[in-house]
C-alpha positions as CSV (number, residue, x, y, z in Angstrom):
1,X,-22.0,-20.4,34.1
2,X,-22.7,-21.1,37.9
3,X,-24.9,-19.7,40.2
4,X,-23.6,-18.0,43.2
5,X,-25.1,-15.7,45.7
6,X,-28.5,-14.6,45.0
7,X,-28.9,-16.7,42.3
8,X,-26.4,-14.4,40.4
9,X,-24.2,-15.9,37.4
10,X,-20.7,-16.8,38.4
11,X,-17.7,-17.6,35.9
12,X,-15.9,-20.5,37.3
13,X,-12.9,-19.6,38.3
14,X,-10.0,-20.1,36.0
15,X,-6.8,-18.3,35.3
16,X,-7.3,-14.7,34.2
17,X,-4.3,-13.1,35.1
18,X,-3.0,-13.9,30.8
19,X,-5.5,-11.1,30.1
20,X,-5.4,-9.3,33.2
21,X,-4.3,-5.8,34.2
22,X,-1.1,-7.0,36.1
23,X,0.5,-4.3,38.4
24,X,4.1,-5.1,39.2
25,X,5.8,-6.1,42.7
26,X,6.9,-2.7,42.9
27,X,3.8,-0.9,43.7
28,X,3.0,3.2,42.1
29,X,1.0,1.5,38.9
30,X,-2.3,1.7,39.1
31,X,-5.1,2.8,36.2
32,X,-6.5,6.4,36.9
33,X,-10.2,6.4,35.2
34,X,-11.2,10.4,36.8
35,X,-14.0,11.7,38.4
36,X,-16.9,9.2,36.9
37,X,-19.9,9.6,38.7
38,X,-20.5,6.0,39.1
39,X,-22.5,4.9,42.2
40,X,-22.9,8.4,43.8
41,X,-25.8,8.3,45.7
42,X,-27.0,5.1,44.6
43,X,-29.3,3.3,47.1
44,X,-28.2,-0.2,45.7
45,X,-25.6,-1.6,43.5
46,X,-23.2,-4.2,43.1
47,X,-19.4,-4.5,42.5
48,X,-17.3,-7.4,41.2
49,X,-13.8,-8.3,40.3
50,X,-11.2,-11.1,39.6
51,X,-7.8,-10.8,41.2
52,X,-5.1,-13.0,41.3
53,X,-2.4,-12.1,44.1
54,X,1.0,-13.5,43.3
55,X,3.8,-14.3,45.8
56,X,6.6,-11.9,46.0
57,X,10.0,-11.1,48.2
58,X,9.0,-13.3,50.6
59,X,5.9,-11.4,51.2
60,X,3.4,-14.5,51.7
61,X,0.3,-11.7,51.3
62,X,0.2,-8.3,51.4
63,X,2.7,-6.6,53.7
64,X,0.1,-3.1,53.7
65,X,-3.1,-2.2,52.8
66,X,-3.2,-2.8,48.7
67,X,-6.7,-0.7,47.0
68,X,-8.3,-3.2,44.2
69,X,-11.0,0.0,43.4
70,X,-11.3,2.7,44.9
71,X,-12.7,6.7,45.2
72,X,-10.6,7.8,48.3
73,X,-9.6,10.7,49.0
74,X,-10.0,12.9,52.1
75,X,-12.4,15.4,51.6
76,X,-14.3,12.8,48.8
77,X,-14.3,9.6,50.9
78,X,-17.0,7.5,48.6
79,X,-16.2,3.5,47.7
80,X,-12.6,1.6,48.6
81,X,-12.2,-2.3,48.4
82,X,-9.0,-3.2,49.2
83,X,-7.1,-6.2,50.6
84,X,-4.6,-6.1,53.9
85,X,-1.9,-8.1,55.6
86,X,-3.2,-11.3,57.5
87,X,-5.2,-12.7,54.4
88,X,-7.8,-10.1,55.1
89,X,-10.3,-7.9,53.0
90,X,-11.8,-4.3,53.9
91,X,-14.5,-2.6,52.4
92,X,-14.6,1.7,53.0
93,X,-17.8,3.0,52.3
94,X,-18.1,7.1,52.9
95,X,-20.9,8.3,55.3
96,X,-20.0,11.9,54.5
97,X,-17.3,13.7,52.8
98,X,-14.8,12.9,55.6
99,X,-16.1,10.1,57.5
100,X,-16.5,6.0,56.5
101,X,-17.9,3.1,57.6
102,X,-16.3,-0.2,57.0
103,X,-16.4,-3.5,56.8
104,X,-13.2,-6.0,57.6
105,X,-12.7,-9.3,57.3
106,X,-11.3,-11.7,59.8
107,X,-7.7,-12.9,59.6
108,X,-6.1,-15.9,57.6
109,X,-9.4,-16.1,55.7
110,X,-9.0,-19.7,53.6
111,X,-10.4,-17.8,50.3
112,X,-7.8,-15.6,49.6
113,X,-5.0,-17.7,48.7
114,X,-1.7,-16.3,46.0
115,X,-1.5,-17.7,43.0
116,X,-5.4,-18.8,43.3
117,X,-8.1,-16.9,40.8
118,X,-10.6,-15.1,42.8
119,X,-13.9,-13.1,42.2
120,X,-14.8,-10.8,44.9
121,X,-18.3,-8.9,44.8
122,X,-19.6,-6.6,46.8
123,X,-23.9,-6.3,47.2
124,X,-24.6,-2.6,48.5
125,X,-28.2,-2.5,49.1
126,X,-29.1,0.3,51.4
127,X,-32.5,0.0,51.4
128,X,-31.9,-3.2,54.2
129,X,-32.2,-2.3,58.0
130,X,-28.9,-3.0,59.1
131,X,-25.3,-3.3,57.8
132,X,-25.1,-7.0,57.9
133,X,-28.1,-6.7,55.3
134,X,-26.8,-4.1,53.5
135,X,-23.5,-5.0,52.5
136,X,-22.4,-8.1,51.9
137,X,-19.2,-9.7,50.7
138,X,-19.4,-12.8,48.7
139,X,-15.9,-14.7,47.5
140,X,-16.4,-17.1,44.9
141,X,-19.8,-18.0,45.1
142,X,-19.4,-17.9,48.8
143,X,-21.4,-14.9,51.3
144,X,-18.4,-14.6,53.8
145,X,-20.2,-11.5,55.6
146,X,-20.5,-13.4,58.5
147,X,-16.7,-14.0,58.4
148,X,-15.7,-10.0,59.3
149,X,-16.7,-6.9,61.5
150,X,-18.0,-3.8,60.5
151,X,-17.1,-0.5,61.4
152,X,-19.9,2.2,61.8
153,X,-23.1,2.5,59.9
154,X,-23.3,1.9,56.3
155,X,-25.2,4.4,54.9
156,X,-28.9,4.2,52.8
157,X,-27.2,5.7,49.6
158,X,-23.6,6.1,48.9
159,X,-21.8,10.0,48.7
160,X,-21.6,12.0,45.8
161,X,-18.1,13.0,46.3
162,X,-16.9,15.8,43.8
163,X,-13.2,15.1,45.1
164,X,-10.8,12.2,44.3
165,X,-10.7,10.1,40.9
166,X,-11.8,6.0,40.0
167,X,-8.8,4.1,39.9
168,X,-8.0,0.4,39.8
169,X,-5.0,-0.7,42.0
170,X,-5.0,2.3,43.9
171,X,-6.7,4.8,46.5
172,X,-6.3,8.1,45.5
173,X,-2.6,6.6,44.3
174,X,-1.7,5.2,47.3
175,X,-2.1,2.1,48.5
176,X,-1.0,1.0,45.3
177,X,-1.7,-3.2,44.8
178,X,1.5,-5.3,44.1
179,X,1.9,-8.3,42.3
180,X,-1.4,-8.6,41.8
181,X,-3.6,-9.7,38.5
182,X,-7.1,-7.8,38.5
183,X,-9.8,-8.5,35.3
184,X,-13.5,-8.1,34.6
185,X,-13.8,-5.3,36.9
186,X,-17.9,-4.8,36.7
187,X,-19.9,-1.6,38.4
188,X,-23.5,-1.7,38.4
């Protein structure tokens, strides 16, 4: 294994997507996993995923907002990573039941690529003065925090939403990813 952010062990990055979830180009699949109470009000965590976004009807990206993992709902805002049109990457955290801050990366970012294996973690660590510090985005071994904007003030410990449901490919099934390969999907 490699090292990567923090000193944390990275896989290299091969071709997961024979022993991925794959969700299909038509969108509406997406794995449901209920209300868990993973990361509510946590003050620090980490999340991390492979994807593999494939090319489809001409779409070169994503043609909407497409949830990788997510708890979003209105009324139970709580955790959304999700990718958008533009090569582009958002990250929802819930401030309260209703309301979010974000993070969003810049457009036509050179890491997200389709057809190209890639591990996407995000480092929540509200216990850091200020968002840049407390959430940060790292793409293959690379911290591309720098590379986005954020969106209000992420908050010292995440919601405890008792609304909306964990699912993978979706936010609280919409959004629905498409063409898309997602593995090792890792919450601690």
């Amino acid at each position: 294994r490699e090292r990567g952010f923090g000193g944390a062990a990275v896989s290299t990055p091969t071709d997961r997507s024979t022993a991925a979830l794959f969700l299909p180009s038509t969108g509406g699949v997406y794995l449901d996993y209920g209300p868990q109470t993973i990361l509510s009000g946590v003050s620090r965590a980490v999340v991390s995923l492979w994807f593999r976004k494939l090319y489809y009807s001409g779409v070169p990206w994503v043609a909407a907002d497409e949830a990788l993992l997510s708890r979003n709902v209105l009324g139970g805002r709580h955790f959304d990573l999700r990718l958008q049109a533009n090569r582009r990457a958002q990250v929802i955290i819930g401030t309260s039941a209703t309301t979010v801050a974000s993070w969003t990366s810049n457009t036509d970012l050179a890491v997200f690529n389709n057809g190209q294996a890639t591990e996407l973690v995000v480092v929540f660590d509200g216990t850091q003065p200020d968002n840049a510090r407390r959430l940060q985005i790292v793409v293959n071994g690379i911290n591309i925090t720098a590379l986005g904007t954020f969106s209000g003030t992420i908050p010292a410990t995440l919601t405890s939403p008792s609304l909306g449901t964990w699912q993978i490919g979706a936010a609280g099934g919409a959004n629905t990813a498409r063409s898309i390969a997602i593995d090792e999907v890792a919450i601690w």
